[in-house]
N, C-alpha and C positions, 0 to 999 in steps of 0.2 A: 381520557386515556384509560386503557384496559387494562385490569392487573393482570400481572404476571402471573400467578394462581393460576388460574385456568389450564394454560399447557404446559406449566412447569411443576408435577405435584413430587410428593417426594426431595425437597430443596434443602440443606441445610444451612446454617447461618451462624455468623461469628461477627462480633463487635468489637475492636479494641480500641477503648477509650479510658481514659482517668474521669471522666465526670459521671456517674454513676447515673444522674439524671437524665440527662442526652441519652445516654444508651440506654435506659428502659425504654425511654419514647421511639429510637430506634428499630431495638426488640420487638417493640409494640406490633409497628410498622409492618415489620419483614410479616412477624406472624399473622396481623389478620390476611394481609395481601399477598403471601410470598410464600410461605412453607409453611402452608397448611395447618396454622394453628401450634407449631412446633416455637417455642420461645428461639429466640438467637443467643447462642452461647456470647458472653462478657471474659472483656482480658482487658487484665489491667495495665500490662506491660508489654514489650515486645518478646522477652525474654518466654514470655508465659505462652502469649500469643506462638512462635515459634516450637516450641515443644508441644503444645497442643495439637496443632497442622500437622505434627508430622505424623501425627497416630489417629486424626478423626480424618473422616470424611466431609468435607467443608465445601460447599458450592459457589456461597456468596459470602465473601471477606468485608467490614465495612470498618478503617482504621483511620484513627486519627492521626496527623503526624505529627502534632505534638505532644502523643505520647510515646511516640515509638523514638524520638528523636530527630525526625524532617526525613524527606521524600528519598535521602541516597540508603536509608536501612528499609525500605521497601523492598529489597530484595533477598533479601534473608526471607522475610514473608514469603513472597512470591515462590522462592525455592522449597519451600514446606508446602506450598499448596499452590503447584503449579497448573491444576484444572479450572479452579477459581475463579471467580470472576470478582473482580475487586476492586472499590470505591475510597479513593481517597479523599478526606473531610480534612478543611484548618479552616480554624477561626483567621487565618493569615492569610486570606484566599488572593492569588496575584497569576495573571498570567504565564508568568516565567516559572514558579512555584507547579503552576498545574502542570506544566510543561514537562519539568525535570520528575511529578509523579510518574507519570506515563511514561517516561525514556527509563527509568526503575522498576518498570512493572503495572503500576495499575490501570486497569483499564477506562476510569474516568475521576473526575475530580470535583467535587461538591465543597462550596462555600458554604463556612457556619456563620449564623443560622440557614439550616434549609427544612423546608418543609417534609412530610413525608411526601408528598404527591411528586415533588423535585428528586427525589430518591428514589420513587418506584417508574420514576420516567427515562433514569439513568439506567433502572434494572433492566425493565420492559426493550431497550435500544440494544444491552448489549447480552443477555440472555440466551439473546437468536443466532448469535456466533458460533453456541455450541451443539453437539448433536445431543438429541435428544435422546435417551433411551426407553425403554417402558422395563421395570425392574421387574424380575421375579416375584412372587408375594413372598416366599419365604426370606429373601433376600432384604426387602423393606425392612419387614416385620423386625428385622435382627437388629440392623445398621441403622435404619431411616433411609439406607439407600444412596447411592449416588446417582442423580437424575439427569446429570449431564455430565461428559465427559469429553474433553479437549480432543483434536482430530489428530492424525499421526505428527504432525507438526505443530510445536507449543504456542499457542495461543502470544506469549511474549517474544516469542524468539525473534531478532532482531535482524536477524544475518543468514541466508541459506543459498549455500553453491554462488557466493558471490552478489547477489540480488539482495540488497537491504531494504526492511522494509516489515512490520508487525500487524500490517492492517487487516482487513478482515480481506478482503479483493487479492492482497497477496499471499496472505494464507490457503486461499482456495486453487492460486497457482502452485504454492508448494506442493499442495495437497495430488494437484491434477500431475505436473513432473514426478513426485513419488511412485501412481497408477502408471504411468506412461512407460518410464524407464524400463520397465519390465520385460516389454514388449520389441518386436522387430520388424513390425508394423511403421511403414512411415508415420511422422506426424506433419502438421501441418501450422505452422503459428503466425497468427496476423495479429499488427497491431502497428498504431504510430511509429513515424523515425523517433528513434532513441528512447523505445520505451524498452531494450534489454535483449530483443529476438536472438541473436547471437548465443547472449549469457542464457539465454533459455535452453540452443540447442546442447550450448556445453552441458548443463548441466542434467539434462535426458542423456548424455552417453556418458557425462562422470559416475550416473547412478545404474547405470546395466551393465550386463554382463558383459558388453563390449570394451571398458573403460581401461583396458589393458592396452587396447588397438589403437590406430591414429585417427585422432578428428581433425577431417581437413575441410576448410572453409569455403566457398568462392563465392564473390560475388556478381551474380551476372547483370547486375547495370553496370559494372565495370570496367567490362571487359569488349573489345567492338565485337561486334557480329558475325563477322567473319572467322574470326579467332576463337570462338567459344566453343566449337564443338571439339576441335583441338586441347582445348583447356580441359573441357571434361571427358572426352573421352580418350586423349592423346595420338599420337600422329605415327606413323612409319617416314624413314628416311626417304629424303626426296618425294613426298607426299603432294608437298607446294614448293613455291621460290620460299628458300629459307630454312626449309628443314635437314638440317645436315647430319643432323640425328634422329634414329628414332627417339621417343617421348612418352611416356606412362601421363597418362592425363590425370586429373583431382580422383575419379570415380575407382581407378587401378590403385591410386595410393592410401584409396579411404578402405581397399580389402580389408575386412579383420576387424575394419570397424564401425566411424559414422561419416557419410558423405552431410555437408550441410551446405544448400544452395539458395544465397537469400535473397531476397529479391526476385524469386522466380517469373515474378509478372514480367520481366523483363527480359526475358529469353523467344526468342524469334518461334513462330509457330514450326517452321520446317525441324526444328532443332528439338520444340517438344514433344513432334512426331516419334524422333530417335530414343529419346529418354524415357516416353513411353514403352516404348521396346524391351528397353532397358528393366524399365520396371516388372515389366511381362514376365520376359524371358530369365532374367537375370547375368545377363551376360553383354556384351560390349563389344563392339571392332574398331579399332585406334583408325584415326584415317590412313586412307591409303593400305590399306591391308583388308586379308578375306576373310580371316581364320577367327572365330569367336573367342573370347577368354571369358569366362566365369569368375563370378564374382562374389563375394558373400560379403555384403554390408547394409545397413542401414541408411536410407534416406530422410533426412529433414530437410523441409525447407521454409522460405518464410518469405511474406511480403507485406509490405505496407498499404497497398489498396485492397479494395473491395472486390474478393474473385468471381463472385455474381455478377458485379455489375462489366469485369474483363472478359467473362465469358460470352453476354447478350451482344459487347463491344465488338466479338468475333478477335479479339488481342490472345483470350487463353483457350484453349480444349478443353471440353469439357469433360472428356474420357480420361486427361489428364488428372483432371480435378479430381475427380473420383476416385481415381489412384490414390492420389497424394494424401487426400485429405479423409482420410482413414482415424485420426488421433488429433481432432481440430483442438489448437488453447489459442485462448485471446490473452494480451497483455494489456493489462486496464494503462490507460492515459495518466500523468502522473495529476492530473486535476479529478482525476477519481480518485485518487490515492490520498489525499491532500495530508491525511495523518501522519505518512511516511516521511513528507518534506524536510521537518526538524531533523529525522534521526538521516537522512540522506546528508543533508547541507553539512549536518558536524561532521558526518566519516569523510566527506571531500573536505572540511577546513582542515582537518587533521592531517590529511593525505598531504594534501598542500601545503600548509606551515612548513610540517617535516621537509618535503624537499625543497622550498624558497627559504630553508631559513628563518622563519617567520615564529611571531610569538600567541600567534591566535589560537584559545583556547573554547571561545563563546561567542555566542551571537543578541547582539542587546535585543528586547524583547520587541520594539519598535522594529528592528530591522528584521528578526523573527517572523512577526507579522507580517510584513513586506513581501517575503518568501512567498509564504502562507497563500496569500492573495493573488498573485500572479497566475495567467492562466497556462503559461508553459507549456506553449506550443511547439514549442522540442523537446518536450520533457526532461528525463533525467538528464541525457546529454544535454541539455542549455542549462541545467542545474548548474549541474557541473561545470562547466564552462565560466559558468558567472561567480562561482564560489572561487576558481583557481584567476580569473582575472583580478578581484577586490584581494586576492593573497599577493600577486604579484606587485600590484599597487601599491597597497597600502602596509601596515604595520601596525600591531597594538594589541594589549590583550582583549578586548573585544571589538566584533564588529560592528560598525553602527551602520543606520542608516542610511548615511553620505556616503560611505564607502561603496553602495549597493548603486546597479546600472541606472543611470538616470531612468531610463524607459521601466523599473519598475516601481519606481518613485511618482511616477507621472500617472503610471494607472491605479496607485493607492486611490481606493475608495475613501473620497474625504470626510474630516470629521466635522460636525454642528458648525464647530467655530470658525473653517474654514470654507464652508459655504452661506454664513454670513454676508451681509451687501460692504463688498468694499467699500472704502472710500473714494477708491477712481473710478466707481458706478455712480450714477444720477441716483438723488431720492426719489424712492417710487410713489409716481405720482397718485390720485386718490381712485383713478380710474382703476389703476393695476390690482388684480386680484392677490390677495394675501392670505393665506395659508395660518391656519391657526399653528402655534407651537409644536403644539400634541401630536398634530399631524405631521407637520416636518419631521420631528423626530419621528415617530411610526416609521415612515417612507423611506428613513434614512438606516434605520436599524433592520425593517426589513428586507432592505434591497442588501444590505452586509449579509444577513443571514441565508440565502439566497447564494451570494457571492462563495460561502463556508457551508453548500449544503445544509444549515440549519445546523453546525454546530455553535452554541453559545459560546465558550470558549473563545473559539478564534475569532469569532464576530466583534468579544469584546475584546480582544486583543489590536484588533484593528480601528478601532474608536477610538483604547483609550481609556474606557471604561470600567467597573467590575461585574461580569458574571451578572450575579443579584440585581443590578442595576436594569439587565433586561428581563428576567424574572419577573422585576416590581413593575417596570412599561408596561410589558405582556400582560400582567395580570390585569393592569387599568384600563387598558385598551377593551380585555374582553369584557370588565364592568362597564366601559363606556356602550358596548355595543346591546349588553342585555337592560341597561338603564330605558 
């Protein structure tokens, strides 16, 4: 692994720990590898540690939590030095524990003892989060500099325009809806069913200057074919059978503001002829009528397929396309996201309890993991879905496992013990090839790791295990292979 050194100069560093020896070797650490020969400042408290942060410049946080008092006063921290990037250490290291650091604030979590290399692999992973700057020399020279700085959206923030969620994938959407809003330029947003497309457009016209006006929705897979241009561009009296009023359609009522049309792949080509028009010209004719009306609004829209491949289909225009897709954001899958799941799964148990009545406050770390591992192929919406079914169901102050859909009980990745030769299998006979130990576990760990993009945490979360425990594998394995 590569130190962080290299493209990160100018770093500063802070240790808050009670064992004076730990954090020199620490200190050590950061300095030869990490900030350029600069010592890591030591706090012995959190009291100290706080007052510190709020008048230095601090890049990389490294605190113990049982000095500060356990993972819920990480954010006291966190709010002194919300650029940070920040590692929580206990000698107590437990999956639920790393858990609840991270819904506090820090960005990763290290079992005592860890190595340095185990600490500059945690730096090196999450370093890259933040943008980089090149400081002035005079500016260095004074402070040390601050060499990284958090993007217009906080690094921890948990919750934005409705969309929950701190990971690095969804930081980059806040980031991209912030640039966007501005703008009166269509955008354009694909992504799986129920990764948010909606809560997206909301929140690109919560944040413009339009947010005063009306956002109105439609969805045109909803709507039949026939009835859709009615829908959006509205009708005059006696237009068709049935019209016995005239009718302002979606595009006349979104004036002022944001039209949002999702599912677009779904609109008949005759229909995307006209909308093109629309987009042209800026102006509209209700059916049945001659006379043009003008229009001043904002178009979003959104779909769940692939518009390259609708357009070779001869399904979309491509002139449309080009239109539209002026201000493209993708919504990552929520099995990219998989960091987000914890803090999603609680804001729906919360939701839920509150209206069933219910006394769920947690999620047991077994059933946590469960979540975790799932590949959530309806994403947040089946989240959700599956968090308010087990509220409806069931009752208790925590969730467990049994409570959660058998079908994500059934795709848990098993543990050692459970792939074991049953008893209601034959002994295998002398012919059968058998697998040394080392290697089943290998196979086993890193087909988990794999499942968890390579995070350990969750990998050992889902075993059973501790952290450390694949640490000391991994290490043997790569001795077995230079042996």
């Amino acid at each position: 692994m590569g130190s962080p050194k290299a493209t990160n100069r100018f770093l500063n560093a802070c240790v808050v720990d009670t064992n004076r020896a730990e954090a020199r070797k620490t200190s050590s650490a950061l300095s030869k590898h990490v900030t350029c020969g600069q010592p890591a400042h030591v706090l012995a408290s959190k009291e100290h540690a706080v007052a510190f942060l709020r008048h230095t410049p601090i890049n990389i946080v490294i605190v113990d939590l049982e000095c500060i008092g356990g993972e819920a006063e990480l954010s006291e921290i966190v709010a002194a030095a919300p650029r940070a990037v920040m590692i929580a250490v206990s000698a107590k290291g437990s999956v639920s524990r790393a858990m609840n650091a991270m819904r506090n604030g820090a960005h990763d979590f290290l079992t005592k003892p860890y190595t340095s290399e185990m600490l500059l692999e945690k730096l090196e992973a999450h370093l890259g989060v933040f943008k980089r700057a090149a400081p002035s020399p005079s500016l260095s020279a004074a402070t040390g500099s601050e060499a990284i700085v958090s993007s217009d959206t906080s690094g921890t923030a948990a919750q934005f325009e409705g969309f929950v969620g701190a990971s690095n994938r969804m930081q980059s959407v806040y980031a991209q809806i912030n640039r966007m809003a501005t703008s009166s330029a269509p955008a354009f947003i694909t992504g799986e069913s129920g990764t948010g497309k909606e809560l997206c457009a909301q929140a690109l016209h919560a944040r413009s200057a339009r947010k005063g006006g009306p956002f109105v929705a439609i969805n045109c897979g909803a709507i039949p074919a026939n009835l859709m241009e009615s829908e959006i561009f509205g009708h005059a009296r006696g237009a068709f059978t049935g019209a016995d009023e005239a009718r302002a359609g979606a595009a006349e009522l979104a004036d002022g503001g944001t039209l949002f049309l999702d599912e677009i792949g779904e609109m008949e080509l005759c229909l995307q002829s006209k909308l093109l028009r629309f987009l042209q010209t800026g102006s509209i004719q209700r059916v049945g009528e001659h006379k043009p009306r003008s229009l001043d609004l904002r178009v979003i829209c959104a779909t769940n397929r692939d518009p390259k491949t609708e357009i070779t289909a001869g399904r979309f225009r491509e002139d449309l396309f080009y239109r539209l897709h002026v201000l493209p954001i993708r919504l990552p899958a929520l099995r990219e996201r998989r960091e987000d799941i914890p803090s999603l799964a609680q804001t729906f148990l919360k939701k839920y309890a509150a209206e069933e009545n219910r006394r769920f406050q947690r999620f047991s770390t077994y059933a946590e993991a469960l979540l975790l591992q799932h590949s959530w192929p309806g994403n947040v919406r089946e989240l959700e879905n599956v968090i308010r079914q087990l509220v409806v169901m069931n009752d208790g102050d925590e969730v467990t496992e049994l409570m959660l859909s058998p079908l994500l009980r059934d795709q848990a990745v098993p543990v050692l013990s459970e792939i074991a030769f049953s008893t209601s299998e034959p002994m295998p006979s002398m012919g059968r090839s058998i697998e040394p130990l080392w290697f089943q576990e290998k196979q086993i760990i890193e087909t988990t790791l794999e499942t968890f993009d390579g995070n350990i945490a969750l990998a050992a979360a889902a075993l059973e295990i501790s952290p450390s425990t694949i640490y000391r594998k991994k290490q043997s394995w790569a001795e077995r292979a230079g042996a």
